[in-house]
N, C-alpha and C positions, 0 to 999 in steps of 0.2 A: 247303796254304797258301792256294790261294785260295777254298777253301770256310772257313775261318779268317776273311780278307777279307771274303767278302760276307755272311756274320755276325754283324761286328761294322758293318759298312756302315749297315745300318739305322737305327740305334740313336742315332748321331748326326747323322739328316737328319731336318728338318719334311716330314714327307709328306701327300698329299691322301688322302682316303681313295678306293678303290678299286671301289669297288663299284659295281655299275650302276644309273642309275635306277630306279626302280619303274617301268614301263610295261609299258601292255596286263594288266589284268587277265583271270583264269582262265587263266595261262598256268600250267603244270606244268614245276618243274624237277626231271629224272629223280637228276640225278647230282652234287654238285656238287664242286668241288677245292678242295685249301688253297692258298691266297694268299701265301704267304709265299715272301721274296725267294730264298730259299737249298733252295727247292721243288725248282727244275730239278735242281738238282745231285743230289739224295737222293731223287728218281723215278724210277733208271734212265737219266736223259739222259745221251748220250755227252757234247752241248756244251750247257755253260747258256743259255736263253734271257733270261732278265732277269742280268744283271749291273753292275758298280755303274754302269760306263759307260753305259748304256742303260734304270737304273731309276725315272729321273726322266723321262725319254718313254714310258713303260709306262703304259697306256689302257684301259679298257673299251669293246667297241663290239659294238654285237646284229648278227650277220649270218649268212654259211651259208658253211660251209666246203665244197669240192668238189675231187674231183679232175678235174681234163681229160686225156686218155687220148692228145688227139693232140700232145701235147709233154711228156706228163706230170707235170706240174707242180700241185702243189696251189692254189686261188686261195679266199680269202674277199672274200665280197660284204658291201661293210658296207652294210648294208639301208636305203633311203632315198635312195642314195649311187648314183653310179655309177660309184665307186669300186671301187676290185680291189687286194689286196693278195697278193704272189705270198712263199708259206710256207716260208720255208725255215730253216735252223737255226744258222746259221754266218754271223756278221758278215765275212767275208773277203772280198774281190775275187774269190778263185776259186771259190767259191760261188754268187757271182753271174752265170760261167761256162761251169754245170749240170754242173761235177761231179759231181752226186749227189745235194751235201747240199739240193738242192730237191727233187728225183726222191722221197726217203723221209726226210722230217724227221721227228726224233721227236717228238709230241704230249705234251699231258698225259696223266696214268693213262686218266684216264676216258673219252677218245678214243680211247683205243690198245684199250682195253678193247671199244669199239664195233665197230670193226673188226675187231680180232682172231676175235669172234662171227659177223661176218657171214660172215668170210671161211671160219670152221670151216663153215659153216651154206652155203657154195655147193657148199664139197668134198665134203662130206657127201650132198648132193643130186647127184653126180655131178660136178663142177666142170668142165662144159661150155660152152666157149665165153671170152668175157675176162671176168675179176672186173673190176667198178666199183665200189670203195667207196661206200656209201649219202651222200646230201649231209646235214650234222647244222646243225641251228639251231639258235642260243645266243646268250649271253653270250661273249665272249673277249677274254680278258688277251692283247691286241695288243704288242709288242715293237718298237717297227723299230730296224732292219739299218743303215737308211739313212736321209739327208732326204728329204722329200717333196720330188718337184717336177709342179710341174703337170701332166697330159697322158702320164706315165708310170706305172709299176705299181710302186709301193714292196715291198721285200724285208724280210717282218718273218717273228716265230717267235710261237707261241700259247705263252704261258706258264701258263697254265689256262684250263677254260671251266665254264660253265652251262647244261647240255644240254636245250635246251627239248624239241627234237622230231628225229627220227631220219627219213629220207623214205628209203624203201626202192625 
């Protein structure tokens, strides 16, 4: 029923379009994803990240996703900014709690796809010592969780990206 919902969702809203700036020429984008509202649901996500509730604050913005290893916590740098947005996948109070759903949010394909690579590619190599996901620069269909407030780290989900460069 509510993949039904946010299906037909769209169809009756004036939306902005979506896409990001043109900026910085001779950039390369390796990978890119489908935009589309009812995405999350039909890529594997366990919880949808744009939903109808949160798909009129759904944003484009160029930054670097990263994980940080001593809280475990994924953060994107919106580049320019010094701004931090912490990734997680679950608009809930108890997600914001670190249950988990921040520890291993599910990504778009093409994200999950990056890692999943590296990570065959450390084991492979004898997988010695801690994995660190590679940090990935892009385009990302930003979600938030929550309002923003000043001087805090807002809680949103990537609902796709445009993968310029991979930092190993």
């Amino acid at each position: 029923m509510l993949l039904a919902l946010v299906a037909l969702f769209p169809a009756g809203v004036a939306r902005q379009p979506e896409a990001p700036s043109p900026g910085g020429a001779g950039r390369v984008v390796r990978d890119q994803a489908k935009p589309s509202a009812a995405t999350s649901a039909r890529a594997g996500r366990k919880i949808p990240c744009k939903t109808p509730e949160n798909a009129s604050l759904c944003y484009w913005a160029h930054g670097r996703l990263s994980f940080y290893s001593v809280n475990f916590t994924w953060l994107l740098w919106k580049i320019g900014t010094h701004r931090l947005l912490k990734i997680c996948d679950e608009p809930t109070y108890l997600s914001m709690q670190g249950t988990g759903d921040c520890a291993d949010p599910d990504f778009p394909p093409n994200l999950e796809r990056i890692y999943d690579a590296d990570r065959h590619q450390w084991k492979r190599g004898g997988g010695h010592g801690d994995y660190y996901p590679p940090d990935v620069f892009g385009d990302f269909a930003i979600c938030p969780l929550e309002p923003e407030r000043e001087g805090e780290r807002q809680y949103a989900c990537v609902e796709s990206a445009k993968i310029t460069f991979v930092q190993k």
